[in-house]
N, C-alpha and C positions, 0 to 999 in steps of 0.2 A: 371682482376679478374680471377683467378684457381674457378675450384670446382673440387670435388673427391665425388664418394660415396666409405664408407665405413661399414665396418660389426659393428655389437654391438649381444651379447645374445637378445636384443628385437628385434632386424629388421636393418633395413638397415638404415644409416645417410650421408647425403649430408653435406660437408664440403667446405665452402667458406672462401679463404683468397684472398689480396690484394698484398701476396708475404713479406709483414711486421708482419704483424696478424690475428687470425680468423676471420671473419667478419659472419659470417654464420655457424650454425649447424642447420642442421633439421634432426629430424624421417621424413624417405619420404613420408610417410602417414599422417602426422600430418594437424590440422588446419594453416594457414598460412605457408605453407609451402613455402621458398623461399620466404618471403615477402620481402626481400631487397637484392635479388638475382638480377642484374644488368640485363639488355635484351642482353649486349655482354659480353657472362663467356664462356670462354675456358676450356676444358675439358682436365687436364694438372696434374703434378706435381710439388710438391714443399716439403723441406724441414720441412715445419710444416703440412703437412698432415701425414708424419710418427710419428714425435711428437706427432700429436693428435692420433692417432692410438694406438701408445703405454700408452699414457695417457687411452684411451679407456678402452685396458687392462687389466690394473693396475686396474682402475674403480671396471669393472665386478668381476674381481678376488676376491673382496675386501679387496686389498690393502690400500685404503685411498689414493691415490699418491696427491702430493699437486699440487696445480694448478697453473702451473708456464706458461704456454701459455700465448702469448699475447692475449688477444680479445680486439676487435674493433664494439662494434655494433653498428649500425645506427640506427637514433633515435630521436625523440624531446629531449629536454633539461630533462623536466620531465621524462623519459623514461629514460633518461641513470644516472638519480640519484636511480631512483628505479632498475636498473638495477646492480649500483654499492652496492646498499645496499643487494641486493641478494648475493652479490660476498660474504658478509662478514657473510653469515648464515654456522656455521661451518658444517663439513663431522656429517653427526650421529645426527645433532639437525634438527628443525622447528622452522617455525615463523609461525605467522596467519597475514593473512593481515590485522588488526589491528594493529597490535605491528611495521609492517613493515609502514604505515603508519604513524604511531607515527615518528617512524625514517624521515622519509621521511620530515615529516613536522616539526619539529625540523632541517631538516636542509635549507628547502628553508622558513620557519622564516611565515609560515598558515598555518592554519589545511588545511589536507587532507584527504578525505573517503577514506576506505577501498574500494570502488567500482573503484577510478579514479586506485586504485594497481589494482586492477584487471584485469582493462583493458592493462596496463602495463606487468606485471607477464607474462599475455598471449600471449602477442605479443614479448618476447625475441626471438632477432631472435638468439641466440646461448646455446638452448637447452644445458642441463647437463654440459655444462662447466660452465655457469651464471646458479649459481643450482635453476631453479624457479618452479623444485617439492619438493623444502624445505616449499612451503607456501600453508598453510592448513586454513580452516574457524575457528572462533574464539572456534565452539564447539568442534574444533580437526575432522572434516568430511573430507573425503579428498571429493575436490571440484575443479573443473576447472585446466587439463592438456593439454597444447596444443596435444604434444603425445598421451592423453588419460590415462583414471584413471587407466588400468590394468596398463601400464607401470609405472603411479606414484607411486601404489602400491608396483611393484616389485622395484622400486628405492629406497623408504623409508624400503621398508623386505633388501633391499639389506648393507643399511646403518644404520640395527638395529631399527631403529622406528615401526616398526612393524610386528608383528609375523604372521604368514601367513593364511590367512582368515582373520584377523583383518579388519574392518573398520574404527576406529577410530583410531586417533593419539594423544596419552600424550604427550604435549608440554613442550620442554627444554626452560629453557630460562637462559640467564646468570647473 
């Protein structure tokens, strides 16, 4: 396993791949930081740390660029379906963890709380590329960022959902 820190407009991001796929984004400050960071990661290069780099870019700039990187996170089963269901929340919209729920349990065939997402949501280990500051509480609050809420904030001002000082989030839905 590589890791790389790299720059972002918010702070710095630690970037882990396996030399196939992302496996790892963190804000270096965040909660769980590195939680599926391996105890031997060499401090290296690789061809998709520029990838993700210029994907970064794009990001900030507010380009929308589409997210063609591979990612790989590691995970319970449960985690990497709420994980794939994040992937499919478009640039510019929200979900609440309700609705993502719904999804989730609709596809493993039982309901599931909005709290077991939570716990999920928070623990991606691949920050803004699994976009999991797309999911907001049911009243549209923003609520629970591993990164922290100024960043979720500036993520959703960044992507249009809200104007600046806003707290609340008018949810899209399709």
């Amino acid at each position: 396993m590589l890791k790389k820190d790299l720059s972002t407009p918010l702070g710095p991001v630690t970037v882990m791949t396996d030399g196939r796929a992302i496996t790892g984004l963190w804000f270096t400050d965040q909660q769980h930081y590195g939680s599926t960071l391996p105890r031997l990661t060499l401090v290296g290069d690789s061809p998709l740390f520029k990838e993700t780099q210029t994907w970064l870019n794009q990001y900030f700039a507010g380009d929308q660029p589409a997210m063609t990187l591979p990612v790989r996170p590691e995970g319970t089963t449960f985690r990497q379906t709420v994980w794939q269901v994040l992937q499919s929340i478009p640039y510019g919209q929200v979900r609440t963890y309700g609705e993502v729920a719904q999804v989730v349990s609709d596809q493993v065939g039982h309901d599931v709380g909005a709290r077991s997402i939570g716990g999920a949501v928070g623990n991606n280990p691949i920050s803004l590329l699994i976009p999991c500051h797309r999911v907001v509480a049911g009243t549209g609050d923003l609520t629970g960022y591993a990164g922290g809420l100024d960043r979720k904030r500036s993520l959703l001002e960044l992507e249009g959902q809200l104007k600046s000082g806003q707290v609340r989030v008018e949810r899209v839905t399709d």
